[in-house]
Backbone bond lengths (Angstrom), bond angles and torsions (degrees), N, CA, C in turn:
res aa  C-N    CA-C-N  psi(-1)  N-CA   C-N-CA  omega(-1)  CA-C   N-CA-C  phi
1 X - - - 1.431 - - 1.536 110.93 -
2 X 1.147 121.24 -30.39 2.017 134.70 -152.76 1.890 74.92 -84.55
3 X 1.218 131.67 -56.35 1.750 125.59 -170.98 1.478 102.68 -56.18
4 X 1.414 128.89 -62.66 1.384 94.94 -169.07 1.536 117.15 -81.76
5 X 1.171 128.47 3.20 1.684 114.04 147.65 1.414 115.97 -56.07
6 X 1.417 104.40 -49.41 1.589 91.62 -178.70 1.790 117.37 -76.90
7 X 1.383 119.79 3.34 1.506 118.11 174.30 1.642 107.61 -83.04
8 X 1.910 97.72 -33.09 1.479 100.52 -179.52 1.610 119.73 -64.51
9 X 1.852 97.34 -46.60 1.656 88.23 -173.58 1.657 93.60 -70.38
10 X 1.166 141.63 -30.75 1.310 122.04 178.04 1.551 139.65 -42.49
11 X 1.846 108.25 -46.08 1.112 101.75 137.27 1.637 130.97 -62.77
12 X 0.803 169.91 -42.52 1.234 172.03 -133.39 1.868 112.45 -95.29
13 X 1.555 96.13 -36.26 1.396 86.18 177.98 2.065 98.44 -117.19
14 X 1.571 98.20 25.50 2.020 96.03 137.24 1.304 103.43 -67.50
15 X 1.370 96.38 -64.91 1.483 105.75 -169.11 1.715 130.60 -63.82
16 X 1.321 89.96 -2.84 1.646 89.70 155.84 1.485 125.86 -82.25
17 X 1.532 94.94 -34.18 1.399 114.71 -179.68 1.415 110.01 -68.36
18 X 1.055 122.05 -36.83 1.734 126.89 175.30 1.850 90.87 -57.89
19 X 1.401 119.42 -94.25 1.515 108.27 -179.85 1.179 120.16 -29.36
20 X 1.417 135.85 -52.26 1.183 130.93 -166.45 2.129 106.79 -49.20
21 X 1.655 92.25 -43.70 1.440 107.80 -175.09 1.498 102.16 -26.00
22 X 1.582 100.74 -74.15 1.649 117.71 -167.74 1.659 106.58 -91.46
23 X 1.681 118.25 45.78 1.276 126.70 135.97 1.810 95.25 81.30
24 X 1.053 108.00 -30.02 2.123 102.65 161.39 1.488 115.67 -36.91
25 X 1.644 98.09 93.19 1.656 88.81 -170.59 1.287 114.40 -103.96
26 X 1.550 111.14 -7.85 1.592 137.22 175.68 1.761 97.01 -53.66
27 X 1.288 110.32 -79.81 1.728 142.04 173.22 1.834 93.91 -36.38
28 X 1.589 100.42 -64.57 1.730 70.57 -172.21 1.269 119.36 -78.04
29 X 1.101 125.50 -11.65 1.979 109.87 173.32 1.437 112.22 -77.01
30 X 1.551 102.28 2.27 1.470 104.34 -171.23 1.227 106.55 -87.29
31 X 1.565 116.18 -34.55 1.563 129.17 -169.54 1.455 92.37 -74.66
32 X 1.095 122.94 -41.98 2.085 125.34 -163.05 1.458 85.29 -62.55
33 X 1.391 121.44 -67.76 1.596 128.11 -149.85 1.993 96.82 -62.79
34 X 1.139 106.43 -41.71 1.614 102.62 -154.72 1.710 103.37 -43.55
35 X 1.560 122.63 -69.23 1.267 114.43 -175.15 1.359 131.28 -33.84
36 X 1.506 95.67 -26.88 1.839 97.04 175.89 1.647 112.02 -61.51
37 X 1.431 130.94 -10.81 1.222 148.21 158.42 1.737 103.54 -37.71
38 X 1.377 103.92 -42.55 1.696 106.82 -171.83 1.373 111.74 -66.91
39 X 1.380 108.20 -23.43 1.730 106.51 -177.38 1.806 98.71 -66.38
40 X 1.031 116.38 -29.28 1.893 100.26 -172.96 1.643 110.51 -67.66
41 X 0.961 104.44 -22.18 1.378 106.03 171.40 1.642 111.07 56.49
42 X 1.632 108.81 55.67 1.511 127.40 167.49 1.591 104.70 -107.04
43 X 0.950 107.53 165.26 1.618 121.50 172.91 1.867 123.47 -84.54
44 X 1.617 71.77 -39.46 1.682 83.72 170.95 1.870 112.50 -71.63
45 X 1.052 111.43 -16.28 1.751 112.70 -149.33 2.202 69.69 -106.05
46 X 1.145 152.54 -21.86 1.259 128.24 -162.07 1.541 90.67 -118.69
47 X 1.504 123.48 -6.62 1.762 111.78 167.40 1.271 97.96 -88.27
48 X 1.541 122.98 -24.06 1.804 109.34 175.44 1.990 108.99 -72.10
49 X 1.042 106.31 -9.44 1.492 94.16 -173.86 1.490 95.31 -102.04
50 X 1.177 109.15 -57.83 1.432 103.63 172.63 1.963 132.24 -19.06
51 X 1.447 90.33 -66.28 1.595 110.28 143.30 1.321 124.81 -37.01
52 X 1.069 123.86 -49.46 1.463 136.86 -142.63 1.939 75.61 -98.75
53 X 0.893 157.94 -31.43 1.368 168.35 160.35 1.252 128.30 -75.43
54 X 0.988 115.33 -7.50 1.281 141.79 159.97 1.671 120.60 -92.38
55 X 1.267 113.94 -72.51 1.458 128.38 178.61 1.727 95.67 -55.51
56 X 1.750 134.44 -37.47 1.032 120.64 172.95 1.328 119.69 -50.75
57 X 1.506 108.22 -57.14 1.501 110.71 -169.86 1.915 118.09 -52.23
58 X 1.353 94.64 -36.59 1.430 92.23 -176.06 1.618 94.01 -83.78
59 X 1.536 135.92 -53.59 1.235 95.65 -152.97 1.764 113.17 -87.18
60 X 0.959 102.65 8.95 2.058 111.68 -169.08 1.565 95.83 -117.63
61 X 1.525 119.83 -70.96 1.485 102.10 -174.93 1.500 142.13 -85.80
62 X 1.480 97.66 6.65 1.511 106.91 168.34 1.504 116.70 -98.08
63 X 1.495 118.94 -20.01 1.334 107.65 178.88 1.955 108.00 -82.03
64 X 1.508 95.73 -34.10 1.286 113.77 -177.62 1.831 109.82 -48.34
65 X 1.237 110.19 -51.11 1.330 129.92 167.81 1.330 109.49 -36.71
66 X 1.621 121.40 -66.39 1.578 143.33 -168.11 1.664 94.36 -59.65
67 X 0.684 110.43 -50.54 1.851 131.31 -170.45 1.833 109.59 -56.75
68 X 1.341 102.24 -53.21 1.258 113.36 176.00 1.302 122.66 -57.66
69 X 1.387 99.40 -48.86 1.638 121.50 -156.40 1.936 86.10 -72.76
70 X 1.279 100.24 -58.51 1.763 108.57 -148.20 2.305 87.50 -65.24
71 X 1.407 102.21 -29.01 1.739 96.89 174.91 1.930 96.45 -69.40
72 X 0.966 127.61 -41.95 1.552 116.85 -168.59 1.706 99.55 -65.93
73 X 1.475 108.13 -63.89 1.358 103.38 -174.40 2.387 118.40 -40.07
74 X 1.534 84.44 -42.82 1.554 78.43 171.37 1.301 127.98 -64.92
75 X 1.264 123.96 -13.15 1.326 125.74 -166.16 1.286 95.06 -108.59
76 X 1.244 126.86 5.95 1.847 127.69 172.67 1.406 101.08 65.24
77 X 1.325 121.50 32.34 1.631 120.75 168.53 1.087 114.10 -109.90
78 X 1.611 134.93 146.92 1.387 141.54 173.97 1.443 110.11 -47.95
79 X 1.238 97.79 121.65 1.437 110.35 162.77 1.119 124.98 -113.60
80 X 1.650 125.54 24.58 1.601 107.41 -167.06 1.493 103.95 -109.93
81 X 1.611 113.08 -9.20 1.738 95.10 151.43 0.960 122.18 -89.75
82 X 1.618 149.37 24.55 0.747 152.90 145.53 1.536 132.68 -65.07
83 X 1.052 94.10 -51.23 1.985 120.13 155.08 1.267 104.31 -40.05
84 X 1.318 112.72 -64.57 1.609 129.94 -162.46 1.972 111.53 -41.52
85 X 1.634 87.74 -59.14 1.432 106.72 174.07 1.573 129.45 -84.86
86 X 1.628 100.85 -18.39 1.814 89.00 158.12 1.542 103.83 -89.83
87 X 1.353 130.14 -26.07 1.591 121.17 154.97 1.352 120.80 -42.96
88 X 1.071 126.50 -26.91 1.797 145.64 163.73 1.335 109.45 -48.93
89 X 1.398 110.25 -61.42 1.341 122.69 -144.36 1.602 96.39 -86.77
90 X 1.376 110.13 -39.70 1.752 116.84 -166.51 1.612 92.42 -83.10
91 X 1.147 140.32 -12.63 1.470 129.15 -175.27 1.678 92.01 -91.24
92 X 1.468 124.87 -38.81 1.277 143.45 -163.10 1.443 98.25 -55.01
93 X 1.427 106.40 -58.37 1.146 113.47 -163.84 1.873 117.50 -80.06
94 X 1.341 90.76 -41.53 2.089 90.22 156.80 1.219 103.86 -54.76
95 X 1.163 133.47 -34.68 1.852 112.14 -155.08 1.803 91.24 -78.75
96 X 1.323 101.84 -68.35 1.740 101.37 170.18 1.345 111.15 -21.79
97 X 1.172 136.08 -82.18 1.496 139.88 -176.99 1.593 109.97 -41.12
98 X 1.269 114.61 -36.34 1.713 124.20 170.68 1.650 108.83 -56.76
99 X 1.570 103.53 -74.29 1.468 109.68 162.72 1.527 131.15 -30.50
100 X 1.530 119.62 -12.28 1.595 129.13 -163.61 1.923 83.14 -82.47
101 X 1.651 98.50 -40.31 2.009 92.80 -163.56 1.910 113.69 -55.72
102 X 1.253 91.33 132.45 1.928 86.07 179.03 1.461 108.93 104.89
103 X 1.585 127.72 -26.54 1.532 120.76 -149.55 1.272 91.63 -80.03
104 X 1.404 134.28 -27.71 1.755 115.86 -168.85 1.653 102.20 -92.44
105 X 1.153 102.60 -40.08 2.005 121.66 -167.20 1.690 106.02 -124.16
106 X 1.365 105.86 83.25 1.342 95.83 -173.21 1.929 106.69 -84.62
107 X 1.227 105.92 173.33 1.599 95.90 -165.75 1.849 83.87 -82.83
108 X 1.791 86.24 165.99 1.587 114.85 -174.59 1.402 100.55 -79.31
109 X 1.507 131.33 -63.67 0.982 119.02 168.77 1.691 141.53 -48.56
110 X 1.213 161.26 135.34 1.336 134.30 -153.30 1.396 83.43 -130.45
111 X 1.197 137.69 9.67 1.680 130.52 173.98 1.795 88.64 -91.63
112 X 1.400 106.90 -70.42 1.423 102.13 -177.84 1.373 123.89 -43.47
113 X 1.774 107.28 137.69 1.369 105.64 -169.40 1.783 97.15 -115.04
114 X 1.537 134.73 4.39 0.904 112.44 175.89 1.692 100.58 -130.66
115 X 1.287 103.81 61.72 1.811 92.19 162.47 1.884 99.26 -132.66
């Protein structure tokens, strides 16, 4: 259980680091502070982060991605490790948000993988 807290705040403070980049300092203490939400140990408080990790990836690291790539390609510079590692980061960050299911109410059965 103690790993995917630390996969969650891991994503969370990329994504601080992405805001922090372009000086959003509101957003990034917001991303550091949010996981501490997991200590209350509600259901509601780990589908808002969950969410909150989700709605990031699509609306911050997928356009961010498109943005990067299509600035490298113009400048006639390699972009395909670049891809590689915002492909990193956006799988990174679904799996984290995956990992949120179970942490407050884990299922009774431990064979079953979908309750």
């Amino acid at each position: 259980m103690w790993w995917r807290i630390i996969l969650i705040s891991i994503a969370y403070v990329l994504l601080a680091a992405h805001f922090l980049r372009f000086g959003q300092m509101p957003l990034a203490i917001t991303c550091v502070l949010l996981p501490l939400l997991l200590l209350l140990k509600n259901n509601l408080m780990t589908r808002l982060i969950q969410m909150g990790l989700i709605i990031a990836t699509l609306i911050v690291w997928a356009p961010a991605t498109y943005q990067y790539i299509n600035l490298r390609i113009t400048m006639n510079e390699p972009w395909y490790l670049l891809a590689t590692i915002m492909g990193t980061v956006i799988t990174f960050s679904f799996f984290a948000s995956y990992c949120i299911n179970g942490l407050v109410n884990p299922p009774r059965d431990k064979n079953c993988l979908f309750r």
